[in-house]
Predicted model as a PDB file, atoms N, CA, C, CB and O in Angstrom, pLDDT in the B-factor column:
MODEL        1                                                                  
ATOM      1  N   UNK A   1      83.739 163.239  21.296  1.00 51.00           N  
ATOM      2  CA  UNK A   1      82.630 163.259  22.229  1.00 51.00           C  
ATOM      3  C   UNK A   1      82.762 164.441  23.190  1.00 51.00           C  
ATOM      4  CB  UNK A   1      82.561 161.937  23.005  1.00 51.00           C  
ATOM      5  O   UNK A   1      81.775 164.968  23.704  1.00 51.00           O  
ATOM      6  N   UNK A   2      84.523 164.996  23.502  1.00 55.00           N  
ATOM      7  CA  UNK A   2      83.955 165.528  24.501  1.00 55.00           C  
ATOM      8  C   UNK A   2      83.795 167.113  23.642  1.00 55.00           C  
ATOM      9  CB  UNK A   2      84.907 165.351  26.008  1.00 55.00           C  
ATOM     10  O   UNK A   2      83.470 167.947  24.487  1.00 55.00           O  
ATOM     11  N   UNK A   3      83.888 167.581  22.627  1.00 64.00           N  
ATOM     12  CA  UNK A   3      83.603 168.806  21.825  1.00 64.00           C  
ATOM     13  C   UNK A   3      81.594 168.797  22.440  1.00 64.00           C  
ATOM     14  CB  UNK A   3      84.092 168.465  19.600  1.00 64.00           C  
ATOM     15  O   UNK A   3      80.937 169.687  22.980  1.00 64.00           O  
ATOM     16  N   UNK A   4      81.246 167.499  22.056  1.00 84.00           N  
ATOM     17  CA  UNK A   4      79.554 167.407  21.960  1.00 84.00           C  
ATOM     18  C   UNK A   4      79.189 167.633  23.786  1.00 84.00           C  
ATOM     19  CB  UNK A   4      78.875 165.411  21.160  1.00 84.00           C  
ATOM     20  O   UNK A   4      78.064 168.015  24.109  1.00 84.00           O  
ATOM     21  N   UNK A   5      79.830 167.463  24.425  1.00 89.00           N  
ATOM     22  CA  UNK A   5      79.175 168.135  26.066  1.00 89.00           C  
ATOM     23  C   UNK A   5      79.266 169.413  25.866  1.00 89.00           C  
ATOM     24  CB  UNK A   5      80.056 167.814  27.630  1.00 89.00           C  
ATOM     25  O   UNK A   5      78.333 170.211  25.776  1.00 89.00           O  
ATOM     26  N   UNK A   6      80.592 169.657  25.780  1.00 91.00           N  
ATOM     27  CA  UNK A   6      80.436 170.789  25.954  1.00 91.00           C  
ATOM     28  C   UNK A   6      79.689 171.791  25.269  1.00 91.00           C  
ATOM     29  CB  UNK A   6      81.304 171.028  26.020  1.00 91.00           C  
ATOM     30  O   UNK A   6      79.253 172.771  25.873  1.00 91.00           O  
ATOM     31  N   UNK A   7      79.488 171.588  23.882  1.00 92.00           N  
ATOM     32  CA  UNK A   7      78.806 172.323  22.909  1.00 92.00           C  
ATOM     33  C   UNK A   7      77.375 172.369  23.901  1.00 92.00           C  
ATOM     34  CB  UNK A   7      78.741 171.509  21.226  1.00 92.00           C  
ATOM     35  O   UNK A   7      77.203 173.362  24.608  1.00 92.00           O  
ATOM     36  N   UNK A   8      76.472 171.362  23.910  1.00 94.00           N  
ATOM     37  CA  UNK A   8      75.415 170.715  24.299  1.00 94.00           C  
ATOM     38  C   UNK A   8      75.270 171.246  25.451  1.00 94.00           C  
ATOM     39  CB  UNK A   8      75.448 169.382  24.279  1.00 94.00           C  
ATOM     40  O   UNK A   8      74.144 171.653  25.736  1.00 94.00           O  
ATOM     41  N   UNK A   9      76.413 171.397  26.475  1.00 95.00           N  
ATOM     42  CA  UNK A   9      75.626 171.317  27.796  1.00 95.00           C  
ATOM     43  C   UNK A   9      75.923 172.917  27.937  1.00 95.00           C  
ATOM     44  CB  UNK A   9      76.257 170.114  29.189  1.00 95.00           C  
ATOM     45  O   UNK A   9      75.666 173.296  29.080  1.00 95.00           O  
ATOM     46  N   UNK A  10      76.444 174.059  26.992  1.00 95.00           N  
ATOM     47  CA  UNK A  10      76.631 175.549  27.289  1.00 95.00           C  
ATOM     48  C   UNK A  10      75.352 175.661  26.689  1.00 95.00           C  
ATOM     49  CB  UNK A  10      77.970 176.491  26.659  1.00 95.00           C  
ATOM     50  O   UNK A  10      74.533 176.140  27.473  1.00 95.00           O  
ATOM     51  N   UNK A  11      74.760 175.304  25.239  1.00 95.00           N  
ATOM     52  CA  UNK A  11      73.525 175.599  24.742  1.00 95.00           C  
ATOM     53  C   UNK A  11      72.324 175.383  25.536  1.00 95.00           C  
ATOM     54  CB  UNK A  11      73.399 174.965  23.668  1.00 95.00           C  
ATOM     55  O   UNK A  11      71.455 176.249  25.442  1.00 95.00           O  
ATOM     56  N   UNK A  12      72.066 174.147  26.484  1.00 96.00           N  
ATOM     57  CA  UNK A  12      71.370 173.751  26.981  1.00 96.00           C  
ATOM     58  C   UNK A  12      71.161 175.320  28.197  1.00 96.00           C  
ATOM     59  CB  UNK A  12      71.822 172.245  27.290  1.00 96.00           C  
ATOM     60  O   UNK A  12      70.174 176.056  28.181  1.00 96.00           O  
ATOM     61  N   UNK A  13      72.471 175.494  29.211  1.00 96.00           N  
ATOM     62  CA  UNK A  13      72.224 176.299  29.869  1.00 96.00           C  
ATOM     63  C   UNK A  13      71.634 177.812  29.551  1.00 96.00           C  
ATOM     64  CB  UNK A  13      73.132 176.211  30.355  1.00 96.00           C  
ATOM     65  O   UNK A  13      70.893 178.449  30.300  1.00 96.00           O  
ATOM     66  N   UNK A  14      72.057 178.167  28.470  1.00 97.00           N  
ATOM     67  CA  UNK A  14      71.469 179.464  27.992  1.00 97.00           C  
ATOM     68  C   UNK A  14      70.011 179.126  27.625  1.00 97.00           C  
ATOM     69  CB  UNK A  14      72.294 180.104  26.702  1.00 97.00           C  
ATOM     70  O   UNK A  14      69.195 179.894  28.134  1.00 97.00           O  
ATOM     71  N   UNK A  15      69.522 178.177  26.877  1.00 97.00           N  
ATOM     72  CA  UNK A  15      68.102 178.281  26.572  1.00 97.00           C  
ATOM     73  C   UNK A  15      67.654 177.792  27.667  1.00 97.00           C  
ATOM     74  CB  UNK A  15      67.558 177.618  25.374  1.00 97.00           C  
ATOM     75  O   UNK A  15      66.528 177.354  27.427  1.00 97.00           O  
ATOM     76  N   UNK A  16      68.016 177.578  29.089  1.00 97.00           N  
ATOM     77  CA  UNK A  16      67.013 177.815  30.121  1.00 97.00           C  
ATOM     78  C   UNK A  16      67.170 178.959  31.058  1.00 97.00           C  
ATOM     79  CB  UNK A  16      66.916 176.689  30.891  1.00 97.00           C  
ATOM     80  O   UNK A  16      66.669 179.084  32.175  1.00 97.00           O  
ATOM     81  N   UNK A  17      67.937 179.755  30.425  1.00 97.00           N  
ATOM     82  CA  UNK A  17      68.009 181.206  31.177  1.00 97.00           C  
ATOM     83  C   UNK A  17      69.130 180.498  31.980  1.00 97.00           C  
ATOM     84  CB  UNK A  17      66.455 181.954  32.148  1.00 97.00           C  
ATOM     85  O   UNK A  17      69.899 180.969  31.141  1.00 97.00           O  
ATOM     86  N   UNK A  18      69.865 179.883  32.726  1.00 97.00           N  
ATOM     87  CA  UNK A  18      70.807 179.736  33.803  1.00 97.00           C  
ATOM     88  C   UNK A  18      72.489 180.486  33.583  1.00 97.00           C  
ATOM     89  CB  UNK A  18      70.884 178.072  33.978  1.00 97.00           C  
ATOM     90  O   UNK A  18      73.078 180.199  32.541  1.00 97.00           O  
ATOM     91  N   UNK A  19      72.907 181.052  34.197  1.00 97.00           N  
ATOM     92  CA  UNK A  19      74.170 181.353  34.274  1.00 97.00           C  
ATOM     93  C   UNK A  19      75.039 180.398  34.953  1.00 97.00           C  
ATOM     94  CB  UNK A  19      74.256 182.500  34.805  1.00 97.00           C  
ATOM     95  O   UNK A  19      74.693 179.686  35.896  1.00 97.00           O  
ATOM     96  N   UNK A  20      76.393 180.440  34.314  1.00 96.00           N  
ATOM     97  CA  UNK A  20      77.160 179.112  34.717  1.00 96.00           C  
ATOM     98  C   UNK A  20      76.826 179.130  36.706  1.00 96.00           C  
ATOM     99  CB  UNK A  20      79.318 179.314  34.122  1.00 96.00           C  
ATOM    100  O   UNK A  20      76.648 178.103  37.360  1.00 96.00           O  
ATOM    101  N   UNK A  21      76.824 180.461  37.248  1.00 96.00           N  
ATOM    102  CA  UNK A  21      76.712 180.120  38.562  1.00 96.00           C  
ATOM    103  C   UNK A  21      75.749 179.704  39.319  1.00 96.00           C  
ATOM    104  CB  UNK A  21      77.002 180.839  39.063  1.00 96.00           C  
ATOM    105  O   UNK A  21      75.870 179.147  40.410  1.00 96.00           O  
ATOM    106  N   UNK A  22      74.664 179.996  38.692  1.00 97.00           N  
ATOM    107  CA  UNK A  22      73.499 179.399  38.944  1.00 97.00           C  
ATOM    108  C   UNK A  22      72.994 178.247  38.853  1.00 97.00           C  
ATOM    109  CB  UNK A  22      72.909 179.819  38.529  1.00 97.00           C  
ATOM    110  O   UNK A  22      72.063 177.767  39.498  1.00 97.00           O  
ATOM    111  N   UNK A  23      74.108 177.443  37.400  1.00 97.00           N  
ATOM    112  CA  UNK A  23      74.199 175.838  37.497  1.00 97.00           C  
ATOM    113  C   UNK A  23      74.766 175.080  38.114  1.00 97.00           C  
ATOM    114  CB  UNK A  23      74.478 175.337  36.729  1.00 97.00           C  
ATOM    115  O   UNK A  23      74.488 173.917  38.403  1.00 97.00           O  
ATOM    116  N   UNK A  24      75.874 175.897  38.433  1.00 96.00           N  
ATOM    117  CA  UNK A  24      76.959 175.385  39.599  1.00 96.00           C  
ATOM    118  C   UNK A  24      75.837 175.183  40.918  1.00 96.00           C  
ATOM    119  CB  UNK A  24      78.439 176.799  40.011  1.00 96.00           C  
ATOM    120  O   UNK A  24      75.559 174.128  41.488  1.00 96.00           O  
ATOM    121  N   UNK A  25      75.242 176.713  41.221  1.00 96.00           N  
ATOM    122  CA  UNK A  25      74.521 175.930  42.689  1.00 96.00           C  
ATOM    123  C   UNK A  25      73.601 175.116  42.836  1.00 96.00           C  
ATOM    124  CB  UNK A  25      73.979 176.650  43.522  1.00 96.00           C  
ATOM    125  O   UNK A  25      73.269 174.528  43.865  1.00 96.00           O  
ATOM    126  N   UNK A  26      73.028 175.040  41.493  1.00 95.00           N  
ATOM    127  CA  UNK A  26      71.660 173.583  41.755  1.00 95.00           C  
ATOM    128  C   UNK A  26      73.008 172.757  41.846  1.00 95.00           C  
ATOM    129  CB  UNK A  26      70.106 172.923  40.051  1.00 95.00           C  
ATOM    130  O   UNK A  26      73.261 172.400  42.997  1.00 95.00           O  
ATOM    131  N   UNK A  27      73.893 172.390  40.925  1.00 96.00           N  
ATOM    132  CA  UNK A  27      74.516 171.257  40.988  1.00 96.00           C  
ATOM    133  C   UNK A  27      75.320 170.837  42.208  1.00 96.00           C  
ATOM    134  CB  UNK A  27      75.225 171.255  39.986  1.00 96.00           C  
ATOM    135  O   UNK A  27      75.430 169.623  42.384  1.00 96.00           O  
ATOM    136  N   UNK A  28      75.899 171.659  43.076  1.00 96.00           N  
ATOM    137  CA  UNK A  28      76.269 172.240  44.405  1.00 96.00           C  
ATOM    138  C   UNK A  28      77.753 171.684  43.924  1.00 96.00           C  
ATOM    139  CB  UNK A  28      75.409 171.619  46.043  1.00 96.00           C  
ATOM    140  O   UNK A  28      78.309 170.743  44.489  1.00 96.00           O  
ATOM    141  N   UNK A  29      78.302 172.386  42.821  1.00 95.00           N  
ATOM    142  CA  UNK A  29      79.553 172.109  42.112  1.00 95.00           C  
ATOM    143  C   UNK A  29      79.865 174.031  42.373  1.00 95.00           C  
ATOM    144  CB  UNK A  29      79.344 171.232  40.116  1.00 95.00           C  
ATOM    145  O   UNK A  29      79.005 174.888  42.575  1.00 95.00           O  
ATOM    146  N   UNK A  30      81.626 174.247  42.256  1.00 96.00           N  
ATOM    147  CA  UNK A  30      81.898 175.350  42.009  1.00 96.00           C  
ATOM    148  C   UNK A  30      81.978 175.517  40.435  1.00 96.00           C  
ATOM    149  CB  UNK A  30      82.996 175.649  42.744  1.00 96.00           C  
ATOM    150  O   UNK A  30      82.322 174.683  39.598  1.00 96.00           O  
ATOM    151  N   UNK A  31      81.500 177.029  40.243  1.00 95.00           N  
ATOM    152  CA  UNK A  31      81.405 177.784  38.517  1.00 95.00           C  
ATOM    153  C   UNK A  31      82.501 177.273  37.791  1.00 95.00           C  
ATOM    154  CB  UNK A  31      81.591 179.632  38.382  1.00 95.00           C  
ATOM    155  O   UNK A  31      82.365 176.837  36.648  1.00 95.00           O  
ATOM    156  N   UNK A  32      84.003 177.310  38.619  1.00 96.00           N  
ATOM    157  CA  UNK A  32      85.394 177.062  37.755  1.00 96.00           C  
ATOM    158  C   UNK A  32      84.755 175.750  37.405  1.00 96.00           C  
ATOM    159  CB  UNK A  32      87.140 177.024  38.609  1.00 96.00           C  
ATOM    160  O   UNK A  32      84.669 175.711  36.178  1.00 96.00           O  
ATOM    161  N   UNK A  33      84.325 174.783  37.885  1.00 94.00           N  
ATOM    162  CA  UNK A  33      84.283 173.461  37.619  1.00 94.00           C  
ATOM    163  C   UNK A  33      83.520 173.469  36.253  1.00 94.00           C  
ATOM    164  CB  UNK A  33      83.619 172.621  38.795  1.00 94.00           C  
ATOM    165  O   UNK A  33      84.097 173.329  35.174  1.00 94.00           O  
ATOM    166  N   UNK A  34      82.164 173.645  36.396  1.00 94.00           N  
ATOM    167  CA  UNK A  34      81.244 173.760  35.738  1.00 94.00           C  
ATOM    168  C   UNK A  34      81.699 174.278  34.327  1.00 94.00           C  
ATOM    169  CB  UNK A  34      80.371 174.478  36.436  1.00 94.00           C  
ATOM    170  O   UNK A  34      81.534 173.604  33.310  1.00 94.00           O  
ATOM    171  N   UNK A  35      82.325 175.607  34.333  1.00 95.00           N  
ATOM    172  CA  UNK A  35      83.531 176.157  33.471  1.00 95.00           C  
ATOM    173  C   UNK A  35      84.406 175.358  32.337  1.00 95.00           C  
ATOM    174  CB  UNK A  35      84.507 176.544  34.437  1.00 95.00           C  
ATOM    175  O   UNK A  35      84.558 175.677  31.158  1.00 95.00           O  
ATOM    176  N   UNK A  36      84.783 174.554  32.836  1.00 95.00           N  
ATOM    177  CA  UNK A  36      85.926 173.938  32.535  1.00 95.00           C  
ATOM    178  C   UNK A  36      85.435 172.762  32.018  1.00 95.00           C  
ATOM    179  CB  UNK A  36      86.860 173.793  33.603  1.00 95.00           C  
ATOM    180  O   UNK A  36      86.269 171.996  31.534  1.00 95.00           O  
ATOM    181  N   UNK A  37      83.813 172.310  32.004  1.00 94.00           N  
ATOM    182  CA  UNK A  37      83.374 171.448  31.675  1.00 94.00           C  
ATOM    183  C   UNK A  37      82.841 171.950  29.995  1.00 94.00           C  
ATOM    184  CB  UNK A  37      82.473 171.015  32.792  1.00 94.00           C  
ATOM    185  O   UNK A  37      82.966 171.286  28.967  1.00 94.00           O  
ATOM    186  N   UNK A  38      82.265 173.248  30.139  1.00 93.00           N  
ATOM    187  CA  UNK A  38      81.924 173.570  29.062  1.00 93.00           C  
ATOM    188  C   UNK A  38      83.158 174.771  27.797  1.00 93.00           C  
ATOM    189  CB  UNK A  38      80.547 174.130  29.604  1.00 93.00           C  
ATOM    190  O   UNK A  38      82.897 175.508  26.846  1.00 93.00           O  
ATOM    191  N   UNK A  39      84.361 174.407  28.452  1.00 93.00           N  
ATOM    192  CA  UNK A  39      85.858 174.909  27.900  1.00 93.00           C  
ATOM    193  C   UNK A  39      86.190 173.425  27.228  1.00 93.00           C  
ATOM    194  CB  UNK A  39      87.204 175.518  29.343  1.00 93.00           C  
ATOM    195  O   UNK A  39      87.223 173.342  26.564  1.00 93.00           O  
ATOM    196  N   UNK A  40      85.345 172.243  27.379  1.00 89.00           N  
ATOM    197  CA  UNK A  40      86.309 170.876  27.232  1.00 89.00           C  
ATOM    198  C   UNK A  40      87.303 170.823  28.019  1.00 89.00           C  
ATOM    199  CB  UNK A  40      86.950 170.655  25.961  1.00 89.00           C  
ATOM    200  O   UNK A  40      88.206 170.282  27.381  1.00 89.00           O  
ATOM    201  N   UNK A  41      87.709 171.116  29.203  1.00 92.00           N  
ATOM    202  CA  UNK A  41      89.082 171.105  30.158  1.00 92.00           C  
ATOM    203  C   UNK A  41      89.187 169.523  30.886  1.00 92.00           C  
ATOM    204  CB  UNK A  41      88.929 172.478  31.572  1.00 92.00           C  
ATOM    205  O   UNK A  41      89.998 168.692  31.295  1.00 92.00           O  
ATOM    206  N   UNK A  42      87.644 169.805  30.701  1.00 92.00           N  
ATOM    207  CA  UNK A  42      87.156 168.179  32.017  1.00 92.00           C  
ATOM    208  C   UNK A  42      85.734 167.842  31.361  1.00 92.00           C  
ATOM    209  CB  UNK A  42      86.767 168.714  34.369  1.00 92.00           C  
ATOM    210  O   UNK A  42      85.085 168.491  30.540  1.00 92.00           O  
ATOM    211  N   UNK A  43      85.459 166.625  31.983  1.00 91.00           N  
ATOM    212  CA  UNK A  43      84.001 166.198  31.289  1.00 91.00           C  
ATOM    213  C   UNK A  43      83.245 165.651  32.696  1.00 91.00           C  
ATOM    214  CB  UNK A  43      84.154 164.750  29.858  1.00 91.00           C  
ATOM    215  O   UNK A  43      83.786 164.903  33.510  1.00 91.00           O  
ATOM    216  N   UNK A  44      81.734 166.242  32.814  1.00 94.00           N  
ATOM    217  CA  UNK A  44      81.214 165.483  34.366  1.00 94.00           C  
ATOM    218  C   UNK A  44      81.264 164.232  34.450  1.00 94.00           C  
ATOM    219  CB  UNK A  44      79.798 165.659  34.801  1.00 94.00           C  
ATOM    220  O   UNK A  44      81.524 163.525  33.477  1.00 94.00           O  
ATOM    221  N   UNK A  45      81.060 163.850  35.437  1.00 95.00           N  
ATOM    222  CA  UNK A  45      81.191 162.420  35.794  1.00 95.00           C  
ATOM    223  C   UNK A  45      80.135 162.126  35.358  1.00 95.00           C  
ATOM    224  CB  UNK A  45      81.412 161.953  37.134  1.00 95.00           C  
ATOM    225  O   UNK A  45      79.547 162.819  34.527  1.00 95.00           O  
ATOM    226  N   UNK A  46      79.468 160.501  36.070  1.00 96.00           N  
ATOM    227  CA  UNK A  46      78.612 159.909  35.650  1.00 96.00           C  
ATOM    228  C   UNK A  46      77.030 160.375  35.805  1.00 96.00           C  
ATOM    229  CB  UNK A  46      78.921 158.856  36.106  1.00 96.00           C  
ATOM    230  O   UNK A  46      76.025 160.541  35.114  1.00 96.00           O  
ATOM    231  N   UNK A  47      77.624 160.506  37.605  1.00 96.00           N  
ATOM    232  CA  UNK A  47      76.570 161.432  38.602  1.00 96.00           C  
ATOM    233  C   UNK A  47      76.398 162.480  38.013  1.00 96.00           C  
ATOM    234  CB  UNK A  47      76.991 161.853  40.039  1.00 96.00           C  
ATOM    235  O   UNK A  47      75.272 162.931  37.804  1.00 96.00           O  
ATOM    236  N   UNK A  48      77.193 162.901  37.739  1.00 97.00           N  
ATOM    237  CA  UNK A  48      77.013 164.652  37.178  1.00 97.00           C  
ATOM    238  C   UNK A  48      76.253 164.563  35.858  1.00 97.00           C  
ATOM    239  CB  UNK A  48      78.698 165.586  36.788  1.00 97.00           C  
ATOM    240  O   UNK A  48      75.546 165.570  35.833  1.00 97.00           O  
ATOM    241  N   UNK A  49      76.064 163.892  34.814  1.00 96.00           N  
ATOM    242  CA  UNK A  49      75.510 163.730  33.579  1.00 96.00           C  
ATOM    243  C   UNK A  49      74.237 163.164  34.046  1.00 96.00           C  
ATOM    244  CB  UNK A  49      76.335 162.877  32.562  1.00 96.00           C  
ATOM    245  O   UNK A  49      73.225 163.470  33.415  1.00 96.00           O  
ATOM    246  N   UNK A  50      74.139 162.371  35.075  1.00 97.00           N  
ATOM    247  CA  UNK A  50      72.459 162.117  35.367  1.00 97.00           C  
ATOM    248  C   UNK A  50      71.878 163.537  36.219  1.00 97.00           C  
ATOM    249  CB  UNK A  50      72.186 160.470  36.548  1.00 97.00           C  
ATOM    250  O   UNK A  50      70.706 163.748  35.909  1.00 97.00           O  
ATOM    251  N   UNK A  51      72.128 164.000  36.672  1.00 97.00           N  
ATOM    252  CA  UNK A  51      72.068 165.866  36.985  1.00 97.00           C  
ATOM    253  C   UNK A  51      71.680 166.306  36.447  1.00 97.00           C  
ATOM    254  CB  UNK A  51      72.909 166.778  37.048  1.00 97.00           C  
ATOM    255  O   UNK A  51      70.576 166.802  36.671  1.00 97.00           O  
ATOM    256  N   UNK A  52      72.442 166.457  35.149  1.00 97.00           N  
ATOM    257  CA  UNK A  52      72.095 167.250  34.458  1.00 97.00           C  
ATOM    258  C   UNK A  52      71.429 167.232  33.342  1.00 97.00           C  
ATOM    259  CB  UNK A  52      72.780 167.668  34.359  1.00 97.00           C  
ATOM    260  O   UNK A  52      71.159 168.171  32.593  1.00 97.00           O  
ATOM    261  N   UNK A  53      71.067 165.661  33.224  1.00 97.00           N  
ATOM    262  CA  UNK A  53      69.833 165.327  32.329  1.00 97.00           C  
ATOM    263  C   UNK A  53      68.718 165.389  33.321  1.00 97.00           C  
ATOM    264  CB  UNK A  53      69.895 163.808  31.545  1.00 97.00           C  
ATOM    265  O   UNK A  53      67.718 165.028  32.702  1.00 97.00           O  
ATOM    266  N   UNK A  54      68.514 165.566  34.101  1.00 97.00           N  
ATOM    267  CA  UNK A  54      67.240 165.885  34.792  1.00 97.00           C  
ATOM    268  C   UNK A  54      67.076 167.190  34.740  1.00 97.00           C  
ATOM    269  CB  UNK A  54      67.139 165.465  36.152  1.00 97.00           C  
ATOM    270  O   UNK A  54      66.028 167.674  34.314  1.00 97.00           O  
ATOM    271  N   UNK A  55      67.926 167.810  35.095  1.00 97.00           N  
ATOM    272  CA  UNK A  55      67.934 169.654  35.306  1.00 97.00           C  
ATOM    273  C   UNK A  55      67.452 169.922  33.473  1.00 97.00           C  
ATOM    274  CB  UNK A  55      70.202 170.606  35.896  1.00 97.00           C  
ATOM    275  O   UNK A  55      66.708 170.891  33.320  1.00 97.00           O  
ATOM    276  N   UNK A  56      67.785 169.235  32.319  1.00 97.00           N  
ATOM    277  CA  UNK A  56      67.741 169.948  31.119  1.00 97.00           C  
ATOM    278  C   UNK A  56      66.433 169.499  30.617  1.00 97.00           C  
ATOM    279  CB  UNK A  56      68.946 169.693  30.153  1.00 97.00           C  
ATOM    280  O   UNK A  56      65.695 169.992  29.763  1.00 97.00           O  
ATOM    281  N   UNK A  57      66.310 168.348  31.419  1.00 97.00           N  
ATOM    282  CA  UNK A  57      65.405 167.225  30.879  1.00 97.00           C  
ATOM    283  C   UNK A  57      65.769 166.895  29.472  1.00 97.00           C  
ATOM    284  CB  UNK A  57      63.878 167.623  30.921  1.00 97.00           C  
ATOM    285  O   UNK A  57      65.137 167.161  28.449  1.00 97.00           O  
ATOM    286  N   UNK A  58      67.001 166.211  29.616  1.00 96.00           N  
ATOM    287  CA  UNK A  58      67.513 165.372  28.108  1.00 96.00           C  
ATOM    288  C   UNK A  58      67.410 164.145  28.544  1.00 96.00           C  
ATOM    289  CB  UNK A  58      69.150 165.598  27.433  1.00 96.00           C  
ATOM    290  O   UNK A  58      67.271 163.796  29.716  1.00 96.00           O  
ATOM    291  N   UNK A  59      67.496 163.294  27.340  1.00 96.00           N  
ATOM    292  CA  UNK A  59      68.585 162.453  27.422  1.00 96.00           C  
ATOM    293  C   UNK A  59      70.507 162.115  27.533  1.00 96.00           C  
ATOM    294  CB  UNK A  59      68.203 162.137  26.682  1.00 96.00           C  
ATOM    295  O   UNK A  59      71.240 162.891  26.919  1.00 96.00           O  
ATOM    296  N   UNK A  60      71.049 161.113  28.222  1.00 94.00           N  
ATOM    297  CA  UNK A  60      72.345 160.964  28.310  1.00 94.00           C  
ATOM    298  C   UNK A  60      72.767 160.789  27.131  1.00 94.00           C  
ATOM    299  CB  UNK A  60      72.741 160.063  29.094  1.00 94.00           C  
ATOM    300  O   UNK A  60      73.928 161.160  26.964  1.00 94.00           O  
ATOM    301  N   UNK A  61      72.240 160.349  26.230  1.00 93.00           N  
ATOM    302  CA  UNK A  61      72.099 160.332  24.869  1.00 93.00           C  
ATOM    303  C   UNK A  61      72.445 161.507  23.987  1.00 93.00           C  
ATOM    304  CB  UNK A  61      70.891 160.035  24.666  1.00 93.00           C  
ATOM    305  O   UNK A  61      73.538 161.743  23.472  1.00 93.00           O  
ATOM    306  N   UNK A  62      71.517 162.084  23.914  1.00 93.00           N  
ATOM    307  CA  UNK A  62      71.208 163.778  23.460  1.00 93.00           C  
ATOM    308  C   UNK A  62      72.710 164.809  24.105  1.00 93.00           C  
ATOM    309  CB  UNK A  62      69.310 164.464  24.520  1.00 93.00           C  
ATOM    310  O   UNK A  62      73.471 165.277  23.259  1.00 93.00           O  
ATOM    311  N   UNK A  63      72.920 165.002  25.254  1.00 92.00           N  
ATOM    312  CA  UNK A  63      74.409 165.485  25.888  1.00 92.00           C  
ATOM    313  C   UNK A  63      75.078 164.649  25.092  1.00 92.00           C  
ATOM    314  CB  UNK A  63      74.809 165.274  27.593  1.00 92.00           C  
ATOM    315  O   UNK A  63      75.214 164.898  23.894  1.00 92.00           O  
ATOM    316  N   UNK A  64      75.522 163.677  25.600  1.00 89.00           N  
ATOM    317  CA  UNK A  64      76.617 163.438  24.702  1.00 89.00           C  
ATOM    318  C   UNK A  64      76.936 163.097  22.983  1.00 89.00           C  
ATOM    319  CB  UNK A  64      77.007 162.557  25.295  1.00 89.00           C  
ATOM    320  O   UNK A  64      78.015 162.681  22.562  1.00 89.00           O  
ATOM    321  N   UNK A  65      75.856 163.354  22.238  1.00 88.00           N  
ATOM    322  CA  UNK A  65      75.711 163.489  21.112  1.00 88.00           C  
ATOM    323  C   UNK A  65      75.779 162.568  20.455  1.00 88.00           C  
ATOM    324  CB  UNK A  65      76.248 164.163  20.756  1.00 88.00           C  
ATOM    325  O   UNK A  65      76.190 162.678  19.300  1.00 88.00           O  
ATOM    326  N   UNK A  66      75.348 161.205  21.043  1.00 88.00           N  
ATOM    327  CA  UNK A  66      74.841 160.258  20.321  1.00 88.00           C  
ATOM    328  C   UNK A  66      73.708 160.349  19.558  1.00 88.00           C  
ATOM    329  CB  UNK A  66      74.707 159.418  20.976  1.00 88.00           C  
ATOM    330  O   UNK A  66      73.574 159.612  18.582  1.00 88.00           O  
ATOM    331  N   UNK A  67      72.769 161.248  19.903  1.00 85.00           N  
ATOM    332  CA  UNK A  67      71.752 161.071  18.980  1.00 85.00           C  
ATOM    333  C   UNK A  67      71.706 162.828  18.954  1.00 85.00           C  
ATOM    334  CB  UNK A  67      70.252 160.012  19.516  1.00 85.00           C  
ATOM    335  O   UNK A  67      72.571 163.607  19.356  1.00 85.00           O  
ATOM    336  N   UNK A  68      70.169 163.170  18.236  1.00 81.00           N  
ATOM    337  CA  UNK A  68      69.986 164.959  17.808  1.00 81.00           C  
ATOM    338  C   UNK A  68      69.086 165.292  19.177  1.00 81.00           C  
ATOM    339  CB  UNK A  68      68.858 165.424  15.921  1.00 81.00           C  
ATOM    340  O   UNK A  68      68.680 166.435  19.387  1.00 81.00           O  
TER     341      UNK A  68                                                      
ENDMDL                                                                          
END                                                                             
């Protein structure tokens, strides 16, 4: 599962134009963090995955690669 965030949530950011720092500041997270999420180092929290299904407009589903 956590290969599928990260895959998911670096693709997601490029096809909306965002640079990791620019996701970091909507998210009001630092870049290393953000980073390290899409390295597989760490995985967001709970809060952080409802974030960022709003920001991508996914599903929690879809990130974490339960479904396509």
């Amino acid at each position: 599962m956590k290969y599928e965030i990260k895959y998911r949530l670096k693709t997601l950011r490029i096809e909306k134009g965002l640079t990791q720092k620019e996701l970091a500041k909507l998210m009001n997270k630092s870049t290393t963090g953000l980073a390290s999420w899409e390295q597989g180092l760490s995985e967001p929290s709970v809060n952080d995955l409802i974030q960022l299904c709003k920001i991508f407009e996914v599903s929690a589903d879809y990130l974490l690669g339960l479904e396509d």
